[in-house]
PDB file of N, CA, C and O in Angstrom:
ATOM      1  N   UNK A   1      -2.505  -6.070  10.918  1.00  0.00           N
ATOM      2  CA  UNK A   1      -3.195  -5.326   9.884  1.00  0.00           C
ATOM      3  C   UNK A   1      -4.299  -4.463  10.497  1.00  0.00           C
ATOM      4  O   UNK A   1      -4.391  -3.359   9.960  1.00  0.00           O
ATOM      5  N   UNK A   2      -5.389  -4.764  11.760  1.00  0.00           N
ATOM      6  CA  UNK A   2      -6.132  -4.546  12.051  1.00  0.00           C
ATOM      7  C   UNK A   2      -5.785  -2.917  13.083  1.00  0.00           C
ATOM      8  O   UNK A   2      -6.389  -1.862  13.277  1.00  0.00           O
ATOM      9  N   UNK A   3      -4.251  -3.629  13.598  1.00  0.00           N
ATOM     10  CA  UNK A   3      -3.861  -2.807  14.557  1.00  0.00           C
ATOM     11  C   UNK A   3      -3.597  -1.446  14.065  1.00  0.00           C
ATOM     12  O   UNK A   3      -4.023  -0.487  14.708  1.00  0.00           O
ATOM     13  N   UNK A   4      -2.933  -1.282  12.984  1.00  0.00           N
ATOM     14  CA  UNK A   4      -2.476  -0.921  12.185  1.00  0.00           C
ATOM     15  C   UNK A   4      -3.278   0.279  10.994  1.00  0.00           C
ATOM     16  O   UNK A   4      -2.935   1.195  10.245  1.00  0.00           O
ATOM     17  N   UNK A   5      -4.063  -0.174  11.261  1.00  0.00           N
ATOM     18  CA  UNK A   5      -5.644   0.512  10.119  1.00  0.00           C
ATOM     19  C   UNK A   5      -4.962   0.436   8.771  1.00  0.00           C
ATOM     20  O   UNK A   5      -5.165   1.500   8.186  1.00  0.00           O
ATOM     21  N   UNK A   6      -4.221  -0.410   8.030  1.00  0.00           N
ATOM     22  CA  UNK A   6      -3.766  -0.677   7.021  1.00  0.00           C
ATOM     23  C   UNK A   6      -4.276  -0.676   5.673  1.00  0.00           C
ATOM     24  O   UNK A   6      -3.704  -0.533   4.593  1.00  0.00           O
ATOM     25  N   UNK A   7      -5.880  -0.930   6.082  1.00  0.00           N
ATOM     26  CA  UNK A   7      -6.718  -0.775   5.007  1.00  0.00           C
ATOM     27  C   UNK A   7      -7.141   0.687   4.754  1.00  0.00           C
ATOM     28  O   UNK A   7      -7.520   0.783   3.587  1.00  0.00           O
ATOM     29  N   UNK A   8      -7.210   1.765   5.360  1.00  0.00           N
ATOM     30  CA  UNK A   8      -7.849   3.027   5.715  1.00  0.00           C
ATOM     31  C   UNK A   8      -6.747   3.844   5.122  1.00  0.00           C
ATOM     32  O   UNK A   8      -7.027   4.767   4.356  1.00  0.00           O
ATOM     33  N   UNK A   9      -4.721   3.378   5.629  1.00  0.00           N
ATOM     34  CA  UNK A   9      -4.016   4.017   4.927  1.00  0.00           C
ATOM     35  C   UNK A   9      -4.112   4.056   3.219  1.00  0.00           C
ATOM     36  O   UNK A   9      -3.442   4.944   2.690  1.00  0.00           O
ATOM     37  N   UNK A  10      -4.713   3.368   2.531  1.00  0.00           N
ATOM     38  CA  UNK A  10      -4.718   3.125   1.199  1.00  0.00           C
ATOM     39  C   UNK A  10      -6.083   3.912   0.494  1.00  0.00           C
ATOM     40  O   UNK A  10      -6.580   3.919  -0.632  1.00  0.00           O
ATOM     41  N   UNK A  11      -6.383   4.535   1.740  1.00  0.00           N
ATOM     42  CA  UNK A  11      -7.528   5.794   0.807  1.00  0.00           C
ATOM     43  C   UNK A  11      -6.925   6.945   0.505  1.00  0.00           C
ATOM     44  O   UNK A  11      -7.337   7.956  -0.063  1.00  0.00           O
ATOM     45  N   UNK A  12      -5.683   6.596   1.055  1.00  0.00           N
ATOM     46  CA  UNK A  12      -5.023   7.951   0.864  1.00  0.00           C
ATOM     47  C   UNK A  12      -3.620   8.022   0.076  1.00  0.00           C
ATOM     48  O   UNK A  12      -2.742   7.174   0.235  1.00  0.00           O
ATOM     49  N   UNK A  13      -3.509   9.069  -0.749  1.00  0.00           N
ATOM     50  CA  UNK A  13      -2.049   9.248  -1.549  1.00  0.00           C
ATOM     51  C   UNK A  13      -0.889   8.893  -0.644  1.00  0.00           C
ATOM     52  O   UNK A  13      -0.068   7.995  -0.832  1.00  0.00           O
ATOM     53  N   UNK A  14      -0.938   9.537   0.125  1.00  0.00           N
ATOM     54  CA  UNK A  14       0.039   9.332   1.076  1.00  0.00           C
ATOM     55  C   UNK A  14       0.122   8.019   2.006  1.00  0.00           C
ATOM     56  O   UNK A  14       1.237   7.594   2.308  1.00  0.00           O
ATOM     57  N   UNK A  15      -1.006   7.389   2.450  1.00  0.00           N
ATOM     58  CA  UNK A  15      -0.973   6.191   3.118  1.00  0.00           C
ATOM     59  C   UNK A  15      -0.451   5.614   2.099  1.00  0.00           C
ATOM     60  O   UNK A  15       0.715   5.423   2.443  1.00  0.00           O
ATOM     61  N   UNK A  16      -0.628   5.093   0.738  1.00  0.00           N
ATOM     62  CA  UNK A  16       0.135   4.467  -0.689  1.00  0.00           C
ATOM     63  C   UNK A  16       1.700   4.709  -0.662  1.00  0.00           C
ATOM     64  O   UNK A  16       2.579   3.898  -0.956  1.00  0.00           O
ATOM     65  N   UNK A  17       1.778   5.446  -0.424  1.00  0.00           N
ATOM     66  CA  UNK A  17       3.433   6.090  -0.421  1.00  0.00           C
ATOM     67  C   UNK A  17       4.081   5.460   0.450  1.00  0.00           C
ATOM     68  O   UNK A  17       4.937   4.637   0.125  1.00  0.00           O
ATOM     69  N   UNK A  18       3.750   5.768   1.869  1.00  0.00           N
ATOM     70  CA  UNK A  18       4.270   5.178   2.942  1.00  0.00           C
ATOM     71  C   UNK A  18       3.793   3.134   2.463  1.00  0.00           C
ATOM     72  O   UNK A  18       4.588   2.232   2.194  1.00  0.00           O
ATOM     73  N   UNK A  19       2.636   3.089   2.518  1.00  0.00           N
ATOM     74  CA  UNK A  19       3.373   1.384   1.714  1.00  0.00           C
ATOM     75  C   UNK A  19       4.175   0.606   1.040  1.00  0.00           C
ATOM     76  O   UNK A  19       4.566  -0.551   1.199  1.00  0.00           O
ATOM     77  N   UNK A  20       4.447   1.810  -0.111  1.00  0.00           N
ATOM     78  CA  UNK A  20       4.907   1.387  -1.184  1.00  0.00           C
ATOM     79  C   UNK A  20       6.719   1.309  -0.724  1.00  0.00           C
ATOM     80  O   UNK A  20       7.574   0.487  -1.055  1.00  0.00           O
ATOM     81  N   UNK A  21       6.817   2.655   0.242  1.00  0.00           N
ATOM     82  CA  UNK A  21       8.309   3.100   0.784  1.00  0.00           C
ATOM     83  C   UNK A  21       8.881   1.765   1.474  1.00  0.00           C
ATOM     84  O   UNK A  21      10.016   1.321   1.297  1.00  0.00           O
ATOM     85  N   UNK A  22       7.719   1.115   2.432  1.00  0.00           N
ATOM     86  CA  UNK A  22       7.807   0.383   3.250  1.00  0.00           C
ATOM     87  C   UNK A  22       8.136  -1.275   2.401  1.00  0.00           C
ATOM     88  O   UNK A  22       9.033  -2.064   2.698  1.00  0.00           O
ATOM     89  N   UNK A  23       7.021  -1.440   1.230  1.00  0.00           N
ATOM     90  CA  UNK A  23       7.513  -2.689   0.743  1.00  0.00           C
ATOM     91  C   UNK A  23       8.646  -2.266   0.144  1.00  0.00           C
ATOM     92  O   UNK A  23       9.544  -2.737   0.843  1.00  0.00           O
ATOM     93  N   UNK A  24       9.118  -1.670  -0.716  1.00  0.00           N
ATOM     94  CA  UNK A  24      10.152  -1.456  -0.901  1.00  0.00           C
ATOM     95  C   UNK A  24      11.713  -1.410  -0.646  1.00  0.00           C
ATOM     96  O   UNK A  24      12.664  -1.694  -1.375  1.00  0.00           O
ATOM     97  N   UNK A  25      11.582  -0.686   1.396  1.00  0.00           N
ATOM     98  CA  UNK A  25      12.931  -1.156   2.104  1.00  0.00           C
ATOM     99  C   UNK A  25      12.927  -2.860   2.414  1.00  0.00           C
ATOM    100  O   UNK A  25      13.890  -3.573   2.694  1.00  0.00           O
ATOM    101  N   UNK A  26      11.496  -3.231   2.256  1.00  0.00           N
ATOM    102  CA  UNK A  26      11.836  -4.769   2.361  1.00  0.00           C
ATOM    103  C   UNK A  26      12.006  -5.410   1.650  1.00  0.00           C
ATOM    104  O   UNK A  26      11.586  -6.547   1.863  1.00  0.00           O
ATOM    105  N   UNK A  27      12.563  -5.209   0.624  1.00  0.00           N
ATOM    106  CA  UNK A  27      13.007  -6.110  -0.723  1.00  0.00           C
ATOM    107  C   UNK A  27      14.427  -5.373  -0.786  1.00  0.00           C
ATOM    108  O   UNK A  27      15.020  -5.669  -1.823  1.00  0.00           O
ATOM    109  N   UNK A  28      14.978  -4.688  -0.141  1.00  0.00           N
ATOM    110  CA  UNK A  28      16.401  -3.942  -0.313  1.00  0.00           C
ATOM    111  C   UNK A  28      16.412  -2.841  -1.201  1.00  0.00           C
ATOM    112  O   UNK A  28      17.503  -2.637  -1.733  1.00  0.00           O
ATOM    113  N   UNK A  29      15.373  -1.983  -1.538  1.00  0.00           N
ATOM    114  CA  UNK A  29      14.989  -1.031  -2.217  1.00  0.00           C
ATOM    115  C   UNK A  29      15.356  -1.218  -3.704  1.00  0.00           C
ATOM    116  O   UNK A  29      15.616  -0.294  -4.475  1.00  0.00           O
ATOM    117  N   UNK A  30      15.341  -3.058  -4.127  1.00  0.00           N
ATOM    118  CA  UNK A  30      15.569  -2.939  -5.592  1.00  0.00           C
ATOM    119  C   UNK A  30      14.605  -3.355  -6.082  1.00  0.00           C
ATOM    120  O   UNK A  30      14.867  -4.235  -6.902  1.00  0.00           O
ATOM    121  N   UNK A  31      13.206  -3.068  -5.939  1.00  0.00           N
ATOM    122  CA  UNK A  31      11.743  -3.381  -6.121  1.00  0.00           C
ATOM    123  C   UNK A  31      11.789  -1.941  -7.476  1.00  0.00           C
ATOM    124  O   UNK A  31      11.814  -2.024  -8.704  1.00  0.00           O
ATOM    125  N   UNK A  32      11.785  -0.764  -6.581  1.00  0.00           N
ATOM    126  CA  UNK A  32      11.716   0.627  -7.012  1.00  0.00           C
ATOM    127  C   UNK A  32      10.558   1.276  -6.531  1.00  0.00           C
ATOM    128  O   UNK A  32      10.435   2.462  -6.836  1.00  0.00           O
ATOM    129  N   UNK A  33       9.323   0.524  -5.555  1.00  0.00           N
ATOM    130  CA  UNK A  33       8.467   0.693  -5.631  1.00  0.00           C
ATOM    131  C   UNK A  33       7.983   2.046  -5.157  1.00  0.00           C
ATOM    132  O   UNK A  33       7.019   2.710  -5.538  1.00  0.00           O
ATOM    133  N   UNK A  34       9.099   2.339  -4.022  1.00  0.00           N
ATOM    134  CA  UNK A  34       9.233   3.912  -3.185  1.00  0.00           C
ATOM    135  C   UNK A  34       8.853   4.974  -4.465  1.00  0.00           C
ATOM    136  O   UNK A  34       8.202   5.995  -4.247  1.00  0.00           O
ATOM    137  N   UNK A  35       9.412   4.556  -6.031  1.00  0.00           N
ATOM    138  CA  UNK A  35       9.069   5.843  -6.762  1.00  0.00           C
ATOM    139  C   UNK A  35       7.726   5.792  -7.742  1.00  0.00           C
ATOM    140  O   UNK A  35       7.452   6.445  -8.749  1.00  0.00           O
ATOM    141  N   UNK A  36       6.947   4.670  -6.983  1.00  0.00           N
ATOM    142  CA  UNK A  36       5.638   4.296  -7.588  1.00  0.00           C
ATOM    143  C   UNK A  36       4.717   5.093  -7.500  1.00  0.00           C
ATOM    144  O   UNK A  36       3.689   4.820  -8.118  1.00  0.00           O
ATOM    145  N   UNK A  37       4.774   6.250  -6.764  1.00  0.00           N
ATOM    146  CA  UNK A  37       3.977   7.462  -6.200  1.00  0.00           C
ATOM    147  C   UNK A  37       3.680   8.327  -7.138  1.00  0.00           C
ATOM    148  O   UNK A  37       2.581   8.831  -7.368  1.00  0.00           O
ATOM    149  N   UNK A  38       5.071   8.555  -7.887  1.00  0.00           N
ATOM    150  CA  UNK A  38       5.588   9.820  -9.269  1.00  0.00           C
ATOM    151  C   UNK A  38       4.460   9.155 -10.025  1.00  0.00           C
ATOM    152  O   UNK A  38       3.633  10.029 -10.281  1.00  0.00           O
ATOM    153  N   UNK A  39       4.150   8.209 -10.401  1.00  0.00           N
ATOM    154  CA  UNK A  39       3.463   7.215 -11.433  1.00  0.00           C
ATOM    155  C   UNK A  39       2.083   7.576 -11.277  1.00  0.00           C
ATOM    156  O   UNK A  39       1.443   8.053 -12.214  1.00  0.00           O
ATOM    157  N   UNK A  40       1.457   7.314  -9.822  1.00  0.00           N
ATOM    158  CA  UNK A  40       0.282   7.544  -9.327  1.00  0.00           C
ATOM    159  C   UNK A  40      -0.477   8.550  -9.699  1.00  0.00           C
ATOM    160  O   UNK A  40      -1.561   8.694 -10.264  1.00  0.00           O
ATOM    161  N   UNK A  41       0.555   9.378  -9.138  1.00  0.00           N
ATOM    162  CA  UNK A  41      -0.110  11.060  -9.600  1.00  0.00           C
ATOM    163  C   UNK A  41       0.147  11.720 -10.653  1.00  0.00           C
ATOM    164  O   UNK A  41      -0.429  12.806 -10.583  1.00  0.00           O
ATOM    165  N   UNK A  42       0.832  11.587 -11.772  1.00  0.00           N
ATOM    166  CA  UNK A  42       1.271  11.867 -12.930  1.00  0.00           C
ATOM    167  C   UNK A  42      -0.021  11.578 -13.516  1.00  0.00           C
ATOM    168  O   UNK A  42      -0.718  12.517 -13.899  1.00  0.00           O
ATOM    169  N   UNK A  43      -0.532  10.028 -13.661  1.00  0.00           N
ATOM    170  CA  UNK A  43      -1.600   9.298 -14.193  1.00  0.00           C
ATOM    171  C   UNK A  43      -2.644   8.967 -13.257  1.00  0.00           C
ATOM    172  O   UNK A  43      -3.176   7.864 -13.377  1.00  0.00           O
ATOM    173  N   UNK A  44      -2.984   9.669 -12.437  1.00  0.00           N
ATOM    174  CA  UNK A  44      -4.049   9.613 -11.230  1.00  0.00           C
ATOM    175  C   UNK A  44      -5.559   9.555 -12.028  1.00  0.00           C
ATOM    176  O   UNK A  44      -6.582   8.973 -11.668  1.00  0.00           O
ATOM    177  N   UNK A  45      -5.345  10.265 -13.078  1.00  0.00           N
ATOM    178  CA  UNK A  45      -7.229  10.355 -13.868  1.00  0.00           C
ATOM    179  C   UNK A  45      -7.028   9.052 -14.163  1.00  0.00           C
ATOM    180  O   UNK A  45      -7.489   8.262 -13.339  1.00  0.00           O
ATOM    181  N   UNK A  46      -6.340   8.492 -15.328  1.00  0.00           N
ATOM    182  CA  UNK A  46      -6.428   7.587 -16.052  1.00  0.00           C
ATOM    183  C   UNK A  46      -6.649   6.227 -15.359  1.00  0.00           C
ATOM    184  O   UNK A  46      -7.323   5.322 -15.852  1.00  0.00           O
ATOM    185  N   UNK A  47      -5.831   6.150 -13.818  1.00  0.00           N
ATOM    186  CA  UNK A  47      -5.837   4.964 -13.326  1.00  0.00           C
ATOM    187  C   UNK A  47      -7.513   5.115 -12.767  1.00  0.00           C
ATOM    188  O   UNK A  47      -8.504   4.472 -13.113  1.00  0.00           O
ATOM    189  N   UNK A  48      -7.416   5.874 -12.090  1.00  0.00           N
ATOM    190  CA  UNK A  48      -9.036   6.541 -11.735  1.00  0.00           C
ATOM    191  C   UNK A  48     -10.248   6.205 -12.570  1.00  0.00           C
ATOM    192  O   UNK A  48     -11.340   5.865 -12.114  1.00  0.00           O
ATOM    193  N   UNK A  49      -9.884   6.357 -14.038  1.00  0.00           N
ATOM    194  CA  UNK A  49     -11.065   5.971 -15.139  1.00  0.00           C
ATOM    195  C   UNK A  49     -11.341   4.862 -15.138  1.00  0.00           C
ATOM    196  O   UNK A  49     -12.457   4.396 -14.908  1.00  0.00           O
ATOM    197  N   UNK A  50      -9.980   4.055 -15.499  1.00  0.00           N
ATOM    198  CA  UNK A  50      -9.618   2.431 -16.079  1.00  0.00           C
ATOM    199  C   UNK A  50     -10.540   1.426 -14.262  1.00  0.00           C
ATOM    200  O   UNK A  50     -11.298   0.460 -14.357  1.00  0.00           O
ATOM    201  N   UNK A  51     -10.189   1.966 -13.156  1.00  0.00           N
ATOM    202  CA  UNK A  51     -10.344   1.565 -11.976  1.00  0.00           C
ATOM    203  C   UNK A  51     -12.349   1.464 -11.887  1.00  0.00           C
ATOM    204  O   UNK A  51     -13.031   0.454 -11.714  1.00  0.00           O
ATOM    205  N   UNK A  52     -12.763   2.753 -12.059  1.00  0.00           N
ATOM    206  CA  UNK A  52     -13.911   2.673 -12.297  1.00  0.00           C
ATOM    207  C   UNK A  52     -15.014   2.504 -13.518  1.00  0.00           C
ATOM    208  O   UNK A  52     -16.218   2.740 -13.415  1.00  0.00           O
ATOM    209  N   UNK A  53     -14.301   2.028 -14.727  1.00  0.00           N
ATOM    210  CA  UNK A  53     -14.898   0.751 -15.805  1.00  0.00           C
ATOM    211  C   UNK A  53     -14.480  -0.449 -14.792  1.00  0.00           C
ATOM    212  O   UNK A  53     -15.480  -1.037 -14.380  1.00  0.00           O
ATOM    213  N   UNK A  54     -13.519  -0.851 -14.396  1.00  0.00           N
ATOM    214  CA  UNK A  54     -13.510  -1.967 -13.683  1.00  0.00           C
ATOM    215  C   UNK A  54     -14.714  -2.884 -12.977  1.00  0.00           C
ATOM    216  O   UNK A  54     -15.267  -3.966 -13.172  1.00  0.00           O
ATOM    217  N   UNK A  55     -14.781  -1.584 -11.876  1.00  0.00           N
ATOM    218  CA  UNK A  55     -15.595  -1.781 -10.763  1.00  0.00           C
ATOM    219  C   UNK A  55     -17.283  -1.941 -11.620  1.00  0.00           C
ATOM    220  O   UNK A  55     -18.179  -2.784 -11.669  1.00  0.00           O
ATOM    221  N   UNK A  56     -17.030  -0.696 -12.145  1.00  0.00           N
ATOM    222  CA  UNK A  56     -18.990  -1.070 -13.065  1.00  0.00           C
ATOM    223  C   UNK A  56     -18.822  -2.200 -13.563  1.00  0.00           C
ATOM    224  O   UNK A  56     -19.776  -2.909 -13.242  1.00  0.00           O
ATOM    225  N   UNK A  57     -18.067  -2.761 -14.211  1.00  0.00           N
ATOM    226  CA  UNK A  57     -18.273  -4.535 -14.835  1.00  0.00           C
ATOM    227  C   UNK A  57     -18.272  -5.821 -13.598  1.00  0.00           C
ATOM    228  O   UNK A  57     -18.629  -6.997 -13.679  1.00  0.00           O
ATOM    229  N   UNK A  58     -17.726  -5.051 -12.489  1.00  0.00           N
ATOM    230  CA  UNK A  58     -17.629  -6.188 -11.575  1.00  0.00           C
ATOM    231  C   UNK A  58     -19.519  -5.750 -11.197  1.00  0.00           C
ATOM    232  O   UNK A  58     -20.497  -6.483 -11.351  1.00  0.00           O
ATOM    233  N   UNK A  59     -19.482  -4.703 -10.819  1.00  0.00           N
ATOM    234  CA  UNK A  59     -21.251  -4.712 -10.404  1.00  0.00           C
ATOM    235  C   UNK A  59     -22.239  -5.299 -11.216  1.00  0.00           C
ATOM    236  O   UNK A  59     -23.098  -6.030 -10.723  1.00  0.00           O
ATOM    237  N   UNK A  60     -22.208  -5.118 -12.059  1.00  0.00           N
ATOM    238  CA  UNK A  60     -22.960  -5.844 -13.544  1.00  0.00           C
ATOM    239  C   UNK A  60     -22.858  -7.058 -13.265  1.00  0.00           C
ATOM    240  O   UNK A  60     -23.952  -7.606 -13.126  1.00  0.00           O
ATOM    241  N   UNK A  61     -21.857  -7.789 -13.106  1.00  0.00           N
ATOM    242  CA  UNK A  61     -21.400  -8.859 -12.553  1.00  0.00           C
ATOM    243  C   UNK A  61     -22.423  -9.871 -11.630  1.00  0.00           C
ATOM    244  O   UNK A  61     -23.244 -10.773 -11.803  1.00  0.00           O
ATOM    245  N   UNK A  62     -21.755  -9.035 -10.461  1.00  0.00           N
ATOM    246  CA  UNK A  62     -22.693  -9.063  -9.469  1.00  0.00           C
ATOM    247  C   UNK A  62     -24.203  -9.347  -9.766  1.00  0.00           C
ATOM    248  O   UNK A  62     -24.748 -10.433  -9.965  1.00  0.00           O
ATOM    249  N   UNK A  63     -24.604  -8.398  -9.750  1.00  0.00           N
ATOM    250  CA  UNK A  63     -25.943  -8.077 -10.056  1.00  0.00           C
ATOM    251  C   UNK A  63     -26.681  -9.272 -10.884  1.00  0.00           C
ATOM    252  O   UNK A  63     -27.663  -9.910 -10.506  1.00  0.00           O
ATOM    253  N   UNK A  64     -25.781  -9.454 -12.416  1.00  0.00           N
ATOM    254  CA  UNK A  64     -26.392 -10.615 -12.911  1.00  0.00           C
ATOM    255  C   UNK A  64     -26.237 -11.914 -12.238  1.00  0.00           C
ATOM    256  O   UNK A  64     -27.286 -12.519 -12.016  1.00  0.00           O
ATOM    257  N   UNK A  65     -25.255 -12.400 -11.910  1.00  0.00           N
ATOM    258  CA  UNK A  65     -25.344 -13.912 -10.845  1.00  0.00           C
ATOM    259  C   UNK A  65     -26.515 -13.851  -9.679  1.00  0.00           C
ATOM    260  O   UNK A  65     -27.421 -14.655  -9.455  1.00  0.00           O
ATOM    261  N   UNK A  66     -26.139 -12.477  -8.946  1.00  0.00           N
ATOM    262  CA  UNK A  66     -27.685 -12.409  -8.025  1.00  0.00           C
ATOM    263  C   UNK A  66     -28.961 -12.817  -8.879  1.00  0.00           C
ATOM    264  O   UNK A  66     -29.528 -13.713  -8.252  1.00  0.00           O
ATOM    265  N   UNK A  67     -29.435 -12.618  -9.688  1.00  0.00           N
ATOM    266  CA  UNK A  67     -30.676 -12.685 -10.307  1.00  0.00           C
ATOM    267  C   UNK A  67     -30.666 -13.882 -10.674  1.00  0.00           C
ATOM    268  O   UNK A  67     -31.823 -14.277 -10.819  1.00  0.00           O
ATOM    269  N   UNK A  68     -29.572 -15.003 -10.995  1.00  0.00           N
ATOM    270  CA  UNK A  68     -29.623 -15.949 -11.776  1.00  0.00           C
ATOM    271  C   UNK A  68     -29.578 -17.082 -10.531  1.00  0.00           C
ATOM    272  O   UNK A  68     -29.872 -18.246 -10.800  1.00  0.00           O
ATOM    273  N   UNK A  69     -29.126 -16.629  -8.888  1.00  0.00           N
ATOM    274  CA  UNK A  69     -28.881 -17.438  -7.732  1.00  0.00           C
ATOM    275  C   UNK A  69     -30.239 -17.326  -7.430  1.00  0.00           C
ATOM    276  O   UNK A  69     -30.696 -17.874  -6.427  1.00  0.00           O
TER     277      UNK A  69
END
């Protein structure tokens, strides 16, 4: 993973793609996941929005247990 920069490919549209291509031939390409990309970018705002309400509730989160530790 390390070797690999595996985490760094996933900032990118394309590093996603090539993952998704990749889990995909390893399940015998009946996952579908190779066409998970079309999905991505079709709905790129929305996942984008929903992703960052996420993250603000996890900080809130955060934030309150810190104060309460």
């Amino acid at each position: 993973m390390t070797e690999y920069n595996w985490l760094v490919s996933y900032a990118s549209i394309e590093g996603i793609d090539r993952t998704l291509k990749q889990m995909d031939h390893r399940t015998k390409l009946r996952s579908g996941m190779g066409n998970a990309i079309d999905e991505l970018q079709q709905f790129y705002t929305e996942f984008e929005a929903e992703f960052t309400a996420f993250f603000e509730d996890i900080q809130a989160h955060v934030n309150q247990r810190t104060t309460e530790l």
